[in-house]
Biopython code that builds the backbone (N, CA, C, O; Angstrom):
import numpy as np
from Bio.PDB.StructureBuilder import StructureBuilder

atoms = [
    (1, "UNK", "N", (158.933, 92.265, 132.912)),
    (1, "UNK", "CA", (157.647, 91.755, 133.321)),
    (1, "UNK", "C", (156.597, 92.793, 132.920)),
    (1, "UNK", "O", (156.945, 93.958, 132.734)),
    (2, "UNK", "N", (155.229, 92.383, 132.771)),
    (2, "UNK", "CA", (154.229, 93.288, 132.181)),
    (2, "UNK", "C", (153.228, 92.448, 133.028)),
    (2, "UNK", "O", (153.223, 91.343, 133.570)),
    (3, "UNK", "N", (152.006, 93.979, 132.813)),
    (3, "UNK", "CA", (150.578, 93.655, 133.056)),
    (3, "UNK", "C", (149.906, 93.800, 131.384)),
    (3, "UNK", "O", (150.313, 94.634, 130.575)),
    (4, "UNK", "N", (148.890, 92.870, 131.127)),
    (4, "UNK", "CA", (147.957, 92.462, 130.000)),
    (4, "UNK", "C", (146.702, 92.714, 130.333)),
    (4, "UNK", "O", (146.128, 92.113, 131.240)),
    (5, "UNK", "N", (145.984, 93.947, 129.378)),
    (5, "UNK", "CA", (144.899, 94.339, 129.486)),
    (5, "UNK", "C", (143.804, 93.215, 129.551)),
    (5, "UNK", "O", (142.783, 93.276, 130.235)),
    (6, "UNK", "N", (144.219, 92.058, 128.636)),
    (6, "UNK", "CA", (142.965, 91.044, 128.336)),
    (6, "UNK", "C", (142.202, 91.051, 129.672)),
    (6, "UNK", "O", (141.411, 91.920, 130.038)),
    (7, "UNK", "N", (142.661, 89.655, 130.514)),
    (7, "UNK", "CA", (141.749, 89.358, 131.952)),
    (7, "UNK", "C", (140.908, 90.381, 132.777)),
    (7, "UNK", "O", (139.836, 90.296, 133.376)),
    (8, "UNK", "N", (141.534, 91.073, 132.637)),
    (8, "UNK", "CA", (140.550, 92.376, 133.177)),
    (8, "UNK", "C", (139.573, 93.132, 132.159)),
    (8, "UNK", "O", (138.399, 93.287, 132.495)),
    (9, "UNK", "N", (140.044, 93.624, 130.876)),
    (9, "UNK", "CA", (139.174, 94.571, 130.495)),
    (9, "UNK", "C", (138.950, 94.000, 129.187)),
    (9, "UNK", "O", (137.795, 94.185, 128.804)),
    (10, "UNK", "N", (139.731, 93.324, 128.325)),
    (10, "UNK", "CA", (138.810, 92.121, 127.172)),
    (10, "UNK", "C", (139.317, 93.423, 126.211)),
    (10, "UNK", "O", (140.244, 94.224, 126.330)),
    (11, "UNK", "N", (138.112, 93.212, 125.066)),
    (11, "UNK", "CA", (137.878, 94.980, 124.325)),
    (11, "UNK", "C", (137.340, 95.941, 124.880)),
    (11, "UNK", "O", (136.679, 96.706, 124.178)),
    (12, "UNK", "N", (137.434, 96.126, 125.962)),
    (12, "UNK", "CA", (137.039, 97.366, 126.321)),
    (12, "UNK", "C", (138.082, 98.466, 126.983)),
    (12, "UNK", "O", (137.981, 99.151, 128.001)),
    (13, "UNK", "N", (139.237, 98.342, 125.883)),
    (13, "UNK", "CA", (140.552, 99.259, 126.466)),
    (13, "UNK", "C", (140.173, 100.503, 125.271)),
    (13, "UNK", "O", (139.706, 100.462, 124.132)),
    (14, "UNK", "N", (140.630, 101.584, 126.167)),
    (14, "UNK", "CA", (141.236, 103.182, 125.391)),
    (14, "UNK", "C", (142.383, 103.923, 125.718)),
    (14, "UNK", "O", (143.194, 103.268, 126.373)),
    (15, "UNK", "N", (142.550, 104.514, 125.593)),
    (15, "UNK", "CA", (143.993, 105.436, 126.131)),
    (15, "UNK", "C", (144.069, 106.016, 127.624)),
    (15, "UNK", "O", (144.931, 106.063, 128.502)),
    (16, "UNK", "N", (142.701, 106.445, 127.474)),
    (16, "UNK", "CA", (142.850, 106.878, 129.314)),
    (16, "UNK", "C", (143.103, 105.842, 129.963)),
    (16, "UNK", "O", (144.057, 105.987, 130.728)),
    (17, "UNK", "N", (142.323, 104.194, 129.974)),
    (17, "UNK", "CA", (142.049, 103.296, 130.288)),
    (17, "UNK", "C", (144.047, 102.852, 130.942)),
    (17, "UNK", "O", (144.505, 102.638, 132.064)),
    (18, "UNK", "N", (144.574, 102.890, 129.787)),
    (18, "UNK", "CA", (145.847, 102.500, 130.023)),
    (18, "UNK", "C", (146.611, 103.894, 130.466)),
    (18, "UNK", "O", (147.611, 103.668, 131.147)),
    (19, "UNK", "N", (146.435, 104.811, 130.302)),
    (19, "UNK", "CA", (147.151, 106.001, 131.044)),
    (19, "UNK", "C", (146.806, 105.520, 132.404)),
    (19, "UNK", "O", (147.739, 104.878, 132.886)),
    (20, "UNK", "N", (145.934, 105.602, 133.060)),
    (20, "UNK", "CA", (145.181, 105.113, 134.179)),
    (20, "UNK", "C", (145.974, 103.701, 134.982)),
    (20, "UNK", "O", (146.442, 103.748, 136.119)),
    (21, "UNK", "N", (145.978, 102.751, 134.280)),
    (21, "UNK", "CA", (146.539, 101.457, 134.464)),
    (21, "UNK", "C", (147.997, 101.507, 134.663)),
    (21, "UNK", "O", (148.633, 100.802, 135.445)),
    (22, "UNK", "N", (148.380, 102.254, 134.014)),
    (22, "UNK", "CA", (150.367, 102.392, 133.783)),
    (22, "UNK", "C", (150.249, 103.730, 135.282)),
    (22, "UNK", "O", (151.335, 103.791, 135.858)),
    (23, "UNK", "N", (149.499, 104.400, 135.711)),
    (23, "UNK", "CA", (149.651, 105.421, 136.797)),
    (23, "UNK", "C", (149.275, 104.637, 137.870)),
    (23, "UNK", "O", (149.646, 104.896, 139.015)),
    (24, "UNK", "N", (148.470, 103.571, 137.552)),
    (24, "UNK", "CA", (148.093, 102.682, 138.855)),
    (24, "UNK", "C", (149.398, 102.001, 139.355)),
    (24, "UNK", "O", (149.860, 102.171, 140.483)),
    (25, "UNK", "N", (149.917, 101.244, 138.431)),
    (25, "UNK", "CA", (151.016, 100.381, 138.733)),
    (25, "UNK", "C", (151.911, 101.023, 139.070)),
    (25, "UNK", "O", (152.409, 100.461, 140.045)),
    (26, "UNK", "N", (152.626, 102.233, 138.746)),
    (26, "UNK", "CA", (153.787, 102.895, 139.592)),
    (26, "UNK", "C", (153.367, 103.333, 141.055)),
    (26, "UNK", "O", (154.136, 103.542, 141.994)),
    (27, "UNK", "N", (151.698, 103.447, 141.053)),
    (27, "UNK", "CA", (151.118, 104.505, 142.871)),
    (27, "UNK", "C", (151.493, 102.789, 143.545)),
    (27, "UNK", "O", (151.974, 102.667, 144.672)),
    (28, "UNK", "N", (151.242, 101.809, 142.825)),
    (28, "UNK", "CA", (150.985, 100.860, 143.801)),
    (28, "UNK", "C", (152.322, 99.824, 144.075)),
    (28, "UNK", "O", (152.355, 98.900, 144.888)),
    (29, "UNK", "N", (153.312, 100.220, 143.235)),
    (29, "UNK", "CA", (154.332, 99.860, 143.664)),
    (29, "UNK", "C", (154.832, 98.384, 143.103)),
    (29, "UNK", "O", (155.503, 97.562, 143.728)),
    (30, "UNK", "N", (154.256, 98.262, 141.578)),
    (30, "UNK", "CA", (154.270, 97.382, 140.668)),
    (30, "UNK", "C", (155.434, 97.433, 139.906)),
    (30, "UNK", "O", (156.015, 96.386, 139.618)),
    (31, "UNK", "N", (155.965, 98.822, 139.442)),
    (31, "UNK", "CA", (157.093, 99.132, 138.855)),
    (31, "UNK", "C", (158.274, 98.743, 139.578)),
    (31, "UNK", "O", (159.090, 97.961, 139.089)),
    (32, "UNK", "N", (158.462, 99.494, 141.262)),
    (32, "UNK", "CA", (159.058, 99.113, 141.568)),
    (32, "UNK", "C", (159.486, 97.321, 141.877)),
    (32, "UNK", "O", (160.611, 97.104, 142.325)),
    (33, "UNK", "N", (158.874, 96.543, 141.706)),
    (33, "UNK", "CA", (158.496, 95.291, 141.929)),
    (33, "UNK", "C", (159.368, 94.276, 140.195)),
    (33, "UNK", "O", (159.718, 93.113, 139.992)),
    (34, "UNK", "N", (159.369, 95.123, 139.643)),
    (34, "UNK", "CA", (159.884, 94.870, 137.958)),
    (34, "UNK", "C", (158.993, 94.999, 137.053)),
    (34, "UNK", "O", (159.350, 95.028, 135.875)),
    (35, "UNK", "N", (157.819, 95.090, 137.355)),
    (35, "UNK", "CA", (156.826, 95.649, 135.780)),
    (35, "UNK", "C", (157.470, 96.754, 134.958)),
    (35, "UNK", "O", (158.051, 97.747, 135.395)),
    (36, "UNK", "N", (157.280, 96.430, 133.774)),
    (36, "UNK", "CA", (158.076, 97.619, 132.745)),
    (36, "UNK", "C", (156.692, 97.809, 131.804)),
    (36, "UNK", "O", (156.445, 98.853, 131.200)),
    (37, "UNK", "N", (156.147, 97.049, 131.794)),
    (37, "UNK", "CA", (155.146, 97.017, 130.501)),
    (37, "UNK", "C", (153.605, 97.003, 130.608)),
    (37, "UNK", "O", (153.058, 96.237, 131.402)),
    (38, "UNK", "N", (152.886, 97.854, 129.807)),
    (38, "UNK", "CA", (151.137, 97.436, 129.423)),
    (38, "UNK", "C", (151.025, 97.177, 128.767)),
    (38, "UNK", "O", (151.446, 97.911, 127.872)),
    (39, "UNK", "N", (150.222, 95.620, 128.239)),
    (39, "UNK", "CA", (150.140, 94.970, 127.518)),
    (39, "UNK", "C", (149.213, 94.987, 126.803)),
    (39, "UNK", "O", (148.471, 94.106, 127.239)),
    (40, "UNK", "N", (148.502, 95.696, 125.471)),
    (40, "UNK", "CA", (147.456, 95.777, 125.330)),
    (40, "UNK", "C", (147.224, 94.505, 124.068)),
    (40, "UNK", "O", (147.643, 94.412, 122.915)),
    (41, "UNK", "N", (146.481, 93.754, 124.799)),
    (41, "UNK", "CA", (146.032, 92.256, 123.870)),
    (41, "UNK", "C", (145.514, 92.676, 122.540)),
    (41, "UNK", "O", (146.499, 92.723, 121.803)),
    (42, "UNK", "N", (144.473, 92.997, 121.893)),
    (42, "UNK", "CA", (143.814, 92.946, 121.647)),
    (42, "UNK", "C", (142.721, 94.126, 121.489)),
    (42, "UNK", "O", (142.570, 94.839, 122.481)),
    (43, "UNK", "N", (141.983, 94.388, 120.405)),
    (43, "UNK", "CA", (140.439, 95.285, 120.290)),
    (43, "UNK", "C", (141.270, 96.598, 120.091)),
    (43, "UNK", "O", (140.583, 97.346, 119.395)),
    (44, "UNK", "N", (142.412, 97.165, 120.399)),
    (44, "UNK", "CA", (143.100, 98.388, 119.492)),
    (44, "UNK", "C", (143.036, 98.859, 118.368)),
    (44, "UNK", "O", (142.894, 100.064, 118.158)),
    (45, "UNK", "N", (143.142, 97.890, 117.385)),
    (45, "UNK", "CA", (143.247, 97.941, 115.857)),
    (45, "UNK", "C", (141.935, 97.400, 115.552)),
    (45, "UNK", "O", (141.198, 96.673, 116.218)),
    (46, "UNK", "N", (141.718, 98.251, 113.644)),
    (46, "UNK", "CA", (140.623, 98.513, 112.843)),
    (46, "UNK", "C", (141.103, 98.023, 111.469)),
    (46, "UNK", "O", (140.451, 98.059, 110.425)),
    (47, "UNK", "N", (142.005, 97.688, 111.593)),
    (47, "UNK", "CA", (142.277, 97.278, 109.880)),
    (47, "UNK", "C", (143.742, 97.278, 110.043)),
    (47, "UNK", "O", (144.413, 97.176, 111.071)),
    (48, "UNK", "N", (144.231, 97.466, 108.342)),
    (48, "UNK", "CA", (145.193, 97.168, 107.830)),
    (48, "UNK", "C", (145.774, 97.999, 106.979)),
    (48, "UNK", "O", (145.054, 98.236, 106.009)),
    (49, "UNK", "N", (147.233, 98.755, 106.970)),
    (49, "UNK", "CA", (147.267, 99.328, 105.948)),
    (49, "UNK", "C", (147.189, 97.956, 104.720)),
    (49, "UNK", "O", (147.037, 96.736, 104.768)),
    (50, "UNK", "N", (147.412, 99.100, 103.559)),
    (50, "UNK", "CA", (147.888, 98.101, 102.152)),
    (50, "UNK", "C", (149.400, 97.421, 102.223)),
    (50, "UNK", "O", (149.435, 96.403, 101.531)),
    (51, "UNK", "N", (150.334, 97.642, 102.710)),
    (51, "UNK", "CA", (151.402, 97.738, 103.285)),
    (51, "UNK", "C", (151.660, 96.524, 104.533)),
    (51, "UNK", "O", (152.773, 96.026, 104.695)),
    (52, "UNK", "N", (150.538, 96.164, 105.319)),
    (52, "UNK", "CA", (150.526, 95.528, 105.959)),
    (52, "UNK", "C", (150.282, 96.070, 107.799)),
    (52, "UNK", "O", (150.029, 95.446, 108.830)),
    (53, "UNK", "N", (150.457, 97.143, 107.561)),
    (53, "UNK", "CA", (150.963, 97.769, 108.935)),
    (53, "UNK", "C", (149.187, 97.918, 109.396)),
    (53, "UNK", "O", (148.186, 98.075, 108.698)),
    (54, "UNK", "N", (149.400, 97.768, 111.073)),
    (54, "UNK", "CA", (148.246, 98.031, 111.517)),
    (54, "UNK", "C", (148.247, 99.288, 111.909)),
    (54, "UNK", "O", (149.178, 99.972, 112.334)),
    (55, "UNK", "N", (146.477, 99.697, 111.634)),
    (55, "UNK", "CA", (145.907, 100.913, 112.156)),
    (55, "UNK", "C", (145.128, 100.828, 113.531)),
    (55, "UNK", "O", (144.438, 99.828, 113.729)),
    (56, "UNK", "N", (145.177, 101.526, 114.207)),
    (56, "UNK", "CA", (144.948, 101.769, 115.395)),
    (56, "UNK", "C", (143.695, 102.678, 115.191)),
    (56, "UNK", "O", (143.509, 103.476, 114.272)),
    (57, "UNK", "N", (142.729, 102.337, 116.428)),
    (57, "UNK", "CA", (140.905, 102.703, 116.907)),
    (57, "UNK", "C", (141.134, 104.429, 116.800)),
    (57, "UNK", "O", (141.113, 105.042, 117.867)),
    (58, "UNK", "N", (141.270, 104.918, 115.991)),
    (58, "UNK", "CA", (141.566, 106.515, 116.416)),
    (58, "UNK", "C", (140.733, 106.942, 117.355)),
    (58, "UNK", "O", (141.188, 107.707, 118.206)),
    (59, "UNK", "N", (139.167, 106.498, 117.418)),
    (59, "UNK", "CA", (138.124, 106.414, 118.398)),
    (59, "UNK", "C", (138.917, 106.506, 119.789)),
    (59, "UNK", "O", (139.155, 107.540, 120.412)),
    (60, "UNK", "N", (139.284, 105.152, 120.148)),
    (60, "UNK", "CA", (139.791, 104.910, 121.295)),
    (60, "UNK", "C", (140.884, 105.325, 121.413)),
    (60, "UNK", "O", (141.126, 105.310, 122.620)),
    (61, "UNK", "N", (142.080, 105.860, 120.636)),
    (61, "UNK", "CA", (143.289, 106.221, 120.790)),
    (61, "UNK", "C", (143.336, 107.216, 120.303)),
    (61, "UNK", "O", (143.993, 107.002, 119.284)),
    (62, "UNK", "N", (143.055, 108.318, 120.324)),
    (62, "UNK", "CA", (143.257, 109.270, 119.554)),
    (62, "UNK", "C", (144.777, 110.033, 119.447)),
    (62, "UNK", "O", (145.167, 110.782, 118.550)),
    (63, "UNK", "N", (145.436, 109.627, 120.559)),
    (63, "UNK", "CA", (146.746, 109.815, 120.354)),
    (63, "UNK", "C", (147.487, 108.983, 119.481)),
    (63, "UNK", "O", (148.626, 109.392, 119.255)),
    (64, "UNK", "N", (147.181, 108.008, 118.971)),
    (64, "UNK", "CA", (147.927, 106.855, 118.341)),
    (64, "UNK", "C", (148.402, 105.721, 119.185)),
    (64, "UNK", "O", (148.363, 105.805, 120.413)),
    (65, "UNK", "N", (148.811, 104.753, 118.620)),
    (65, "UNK", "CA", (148.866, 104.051, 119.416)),
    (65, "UNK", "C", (150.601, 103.570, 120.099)),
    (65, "UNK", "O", (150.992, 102.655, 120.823)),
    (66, "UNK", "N", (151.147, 104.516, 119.540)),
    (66, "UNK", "CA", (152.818, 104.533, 120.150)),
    (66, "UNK", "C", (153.293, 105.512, 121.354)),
    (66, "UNK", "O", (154.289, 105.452, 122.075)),
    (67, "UNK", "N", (152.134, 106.508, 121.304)),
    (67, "UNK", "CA", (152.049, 107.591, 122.106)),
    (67, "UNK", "C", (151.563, 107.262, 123.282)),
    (67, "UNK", "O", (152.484, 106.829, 123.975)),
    (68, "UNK", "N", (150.325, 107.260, 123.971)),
    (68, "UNK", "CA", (149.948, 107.019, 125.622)),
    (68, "UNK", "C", (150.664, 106.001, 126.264)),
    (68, "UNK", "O", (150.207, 106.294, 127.369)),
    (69, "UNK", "N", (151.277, 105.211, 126.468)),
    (69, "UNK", "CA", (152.090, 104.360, 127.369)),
    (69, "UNK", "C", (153.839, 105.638, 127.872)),
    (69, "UNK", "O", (154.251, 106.244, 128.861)),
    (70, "UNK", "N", (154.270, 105.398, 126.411)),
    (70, "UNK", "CA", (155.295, 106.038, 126.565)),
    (70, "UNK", "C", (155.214, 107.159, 127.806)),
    (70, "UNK", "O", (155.830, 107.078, 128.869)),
    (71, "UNK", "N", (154.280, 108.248, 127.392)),
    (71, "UNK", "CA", (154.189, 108.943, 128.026)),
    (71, "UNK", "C", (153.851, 108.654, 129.840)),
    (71, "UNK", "O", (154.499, 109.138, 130.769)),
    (72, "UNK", "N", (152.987, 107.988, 129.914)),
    (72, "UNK", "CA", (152.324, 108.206, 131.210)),
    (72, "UNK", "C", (153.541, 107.031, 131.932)),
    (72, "UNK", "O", (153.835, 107.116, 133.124)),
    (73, "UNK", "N", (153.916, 106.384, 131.374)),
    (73, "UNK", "CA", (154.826, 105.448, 132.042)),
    (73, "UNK", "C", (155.692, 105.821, 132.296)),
    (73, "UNK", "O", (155.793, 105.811, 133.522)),
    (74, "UNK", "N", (156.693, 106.290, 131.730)),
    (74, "UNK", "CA", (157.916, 107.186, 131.661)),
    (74, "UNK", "C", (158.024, 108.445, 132.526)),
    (74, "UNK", "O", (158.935, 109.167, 132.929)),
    (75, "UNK", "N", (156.388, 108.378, 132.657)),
    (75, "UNK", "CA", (156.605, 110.355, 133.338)),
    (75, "UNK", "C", (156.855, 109.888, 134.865)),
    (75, "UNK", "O", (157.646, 110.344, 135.691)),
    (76, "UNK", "N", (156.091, 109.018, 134.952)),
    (76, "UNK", "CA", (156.095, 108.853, 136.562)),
    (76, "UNK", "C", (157.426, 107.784, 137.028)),
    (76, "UNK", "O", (157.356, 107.119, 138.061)),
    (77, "UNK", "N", (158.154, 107.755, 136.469)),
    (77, "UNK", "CA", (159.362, 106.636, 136.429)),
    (77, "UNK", "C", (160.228, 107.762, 137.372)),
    (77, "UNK", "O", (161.374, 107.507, 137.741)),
]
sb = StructureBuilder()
sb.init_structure("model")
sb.init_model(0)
sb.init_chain("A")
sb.init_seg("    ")
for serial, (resi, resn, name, xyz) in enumerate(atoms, 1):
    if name == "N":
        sb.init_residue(resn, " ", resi, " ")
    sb.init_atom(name, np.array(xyz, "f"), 0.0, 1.0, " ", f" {name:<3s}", serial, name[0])
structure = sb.get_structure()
């Protein structure tokens, strides 16, 4: 089961935003409940490689975009 950035925050997600969100859901007892996941819809990505692969808002992510979940989710697990 997951929470999805859309309904709440649309494009207006960043990394803290979801560090924040993934630390909310374990204080509040969401994880324990079966949430595993943050779902980020949407407004992350800026293009395309040539390749096909998407690039991620370095703006808004400056960690990348495989990096902040892992972390903040996992730590508090």
């Amino acid at each position: 089961m997951g929470w999805n950035s859309w309904n709440k925050f649309q494009c207006h997600v960043d990394e803290n935003l979801l560090r924040q969100t993934a630390d909310a859901m374990v204080q509040s007892g969401m994880k324990d409940a079966g949430y595993q996941y943050v779902i980020i819809d949407d407004c992350w990505q800026v293009s395309r490689e040539k390749n096909g692969n998407i690039v991620a808002d370095a703006e808004h992510f400056p960690s990348g975009i495989k990096k902040p979940l892992p972390i903040t989710f996992t730590a508090k697990v």
